[in-house]
N, C-alpha and C positions, 0 to 999 in steps of 0.2 A: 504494500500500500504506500501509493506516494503521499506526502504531510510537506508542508510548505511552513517554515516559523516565515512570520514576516517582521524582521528586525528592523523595533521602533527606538533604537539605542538603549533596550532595558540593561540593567547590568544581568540580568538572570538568564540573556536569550541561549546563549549559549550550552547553559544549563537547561531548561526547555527542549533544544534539540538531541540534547544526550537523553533525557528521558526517551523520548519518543524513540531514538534510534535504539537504545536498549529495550525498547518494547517491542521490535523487531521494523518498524516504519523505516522504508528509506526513504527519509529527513534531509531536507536541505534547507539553510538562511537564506534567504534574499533580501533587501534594502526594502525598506516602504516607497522606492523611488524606481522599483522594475514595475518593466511595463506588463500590462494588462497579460500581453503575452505569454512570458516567461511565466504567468502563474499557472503552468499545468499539473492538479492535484486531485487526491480525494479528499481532502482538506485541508485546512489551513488555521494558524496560529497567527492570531495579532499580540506581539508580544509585549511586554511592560517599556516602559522610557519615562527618562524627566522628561517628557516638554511635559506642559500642563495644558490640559484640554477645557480648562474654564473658560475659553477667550475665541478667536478665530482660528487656531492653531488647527493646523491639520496634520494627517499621518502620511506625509508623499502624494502615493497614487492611487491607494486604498479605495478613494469612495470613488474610484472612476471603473473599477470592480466588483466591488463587494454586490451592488444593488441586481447584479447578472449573474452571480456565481449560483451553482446549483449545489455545489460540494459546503458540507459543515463548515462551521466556522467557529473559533473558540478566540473569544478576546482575551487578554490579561490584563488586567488594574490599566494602562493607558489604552490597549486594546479593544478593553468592556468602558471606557469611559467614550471611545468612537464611538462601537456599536450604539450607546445609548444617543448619544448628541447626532450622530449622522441620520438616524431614524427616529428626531424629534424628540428625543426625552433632552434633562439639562446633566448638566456638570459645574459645579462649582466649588470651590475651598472647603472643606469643611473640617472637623474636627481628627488630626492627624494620626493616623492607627503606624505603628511601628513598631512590631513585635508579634507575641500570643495575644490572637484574638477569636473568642467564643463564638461561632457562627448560630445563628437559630435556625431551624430550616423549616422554611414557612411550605415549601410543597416537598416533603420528606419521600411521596412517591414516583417524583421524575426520575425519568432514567439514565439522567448524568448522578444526582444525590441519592438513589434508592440504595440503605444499608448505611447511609454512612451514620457519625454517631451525631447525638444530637442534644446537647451541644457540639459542635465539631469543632474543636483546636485547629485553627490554620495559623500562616504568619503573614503579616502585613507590613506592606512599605509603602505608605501613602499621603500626599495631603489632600488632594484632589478625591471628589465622590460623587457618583450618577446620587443626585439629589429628586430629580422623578425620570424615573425610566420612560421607554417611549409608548406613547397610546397599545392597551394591546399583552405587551409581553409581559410574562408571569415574571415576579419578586421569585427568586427560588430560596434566598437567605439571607437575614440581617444580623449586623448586631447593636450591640449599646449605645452605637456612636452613628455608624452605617445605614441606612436604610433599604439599600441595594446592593448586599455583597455579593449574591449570585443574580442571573438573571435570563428567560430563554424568551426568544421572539414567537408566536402562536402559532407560523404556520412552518418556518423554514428552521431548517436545523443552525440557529448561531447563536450562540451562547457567550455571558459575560462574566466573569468573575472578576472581584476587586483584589482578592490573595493571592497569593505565588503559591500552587498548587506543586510549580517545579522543584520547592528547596524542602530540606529534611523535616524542618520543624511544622509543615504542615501534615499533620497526622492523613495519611493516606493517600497524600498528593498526586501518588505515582498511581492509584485506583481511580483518580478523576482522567489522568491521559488516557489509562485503558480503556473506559467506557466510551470518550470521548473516540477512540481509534474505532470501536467498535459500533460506534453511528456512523461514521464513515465507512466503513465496510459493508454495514446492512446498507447505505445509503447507495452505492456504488452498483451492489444488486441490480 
């Protein structure tokens, strides 16, 4: 299965693509600045980056894509901050998560979150936060602070999360990419 990370200068992309590739996916980076072309996949990863997506800031060539693609899509913290702002929800500052943080999982039976625990220990690195998601897409998990830590659009397979599901201290991280590889496989079907 081919998996595309699309490197938004996260520090963790790299780490991203080593999951996926140890999950057996061959996994390749490419810039948020390749063109439409080059993205030939059964999915794809928008990965984490500083820029801040409260403003007019955009991810390269992403949205000149995203709106035609049939293959899944998994955002990360700047990735799930696109998806929400490119398909109408907002982003702005909000209160900075950096470390262990307790996820609630408000639809415990999607089939990217089914099984996981609940509260769910993930790790954040963020100041930026989807403050309302876009018309439509299910809240998958909040927390204290968050009010959109996870999130899936109703009809297409793209999914947003605010955590780095890719580093250790998210409890089960590397079981978010396998589901996630395995929507993409039944998808490809």
């Amino acid at each position: 299965m081919k998996i595309v990370v699309v490197d938004n200068g996260g520090q963790w992309t790299h780490r991203e693509w080593r999951v996926l590739r140890d999950l057996g996916a061959d996994v390749r980076i490419l810039p948020n600045t390749a063109a439409p072309s080059e993205l030939d996949a059964d999915g794809y990863v928008l990965s984490g980056g500083a820029l801040s997506l409260g403003g007019a800031e955009t991810l390269g060539r992403v949205a000149e894509w995203i709106d035609t693609t049939p293959a899944p899509v998994l955002g990360i913290c700047a990735g799930h901050h696109f998806l929400a702002r490119h398909f109408g929800g907002a982003v702005a500052r909000g209160a900075p998560e950096f470390g262990r943080v307790d996820l609630t999982l408000d639809a415990p039976d999607h089939p990217l979150l089914r099984g996981f625990p609940n509260p769910w220990p993930v790790w954040a690195s963020h100041n930026d936060q989807v403050i309302r998601p876009p018309a439509g897409w299910t809240v998958l998990a909040h927390s204290a602070s968050c009010a959109v830590e996870a999130m899936a659009h109703p009809d297409r397979q793209l999914y947003g999360v605010q955590f780095h599901p890719e580093v250790e201290p998210t409890v089960r991280g590397t079981e978010l990419f396998e589901r996630f590889l395995g929507l993409c496989a039944a998808h490809r079907k």
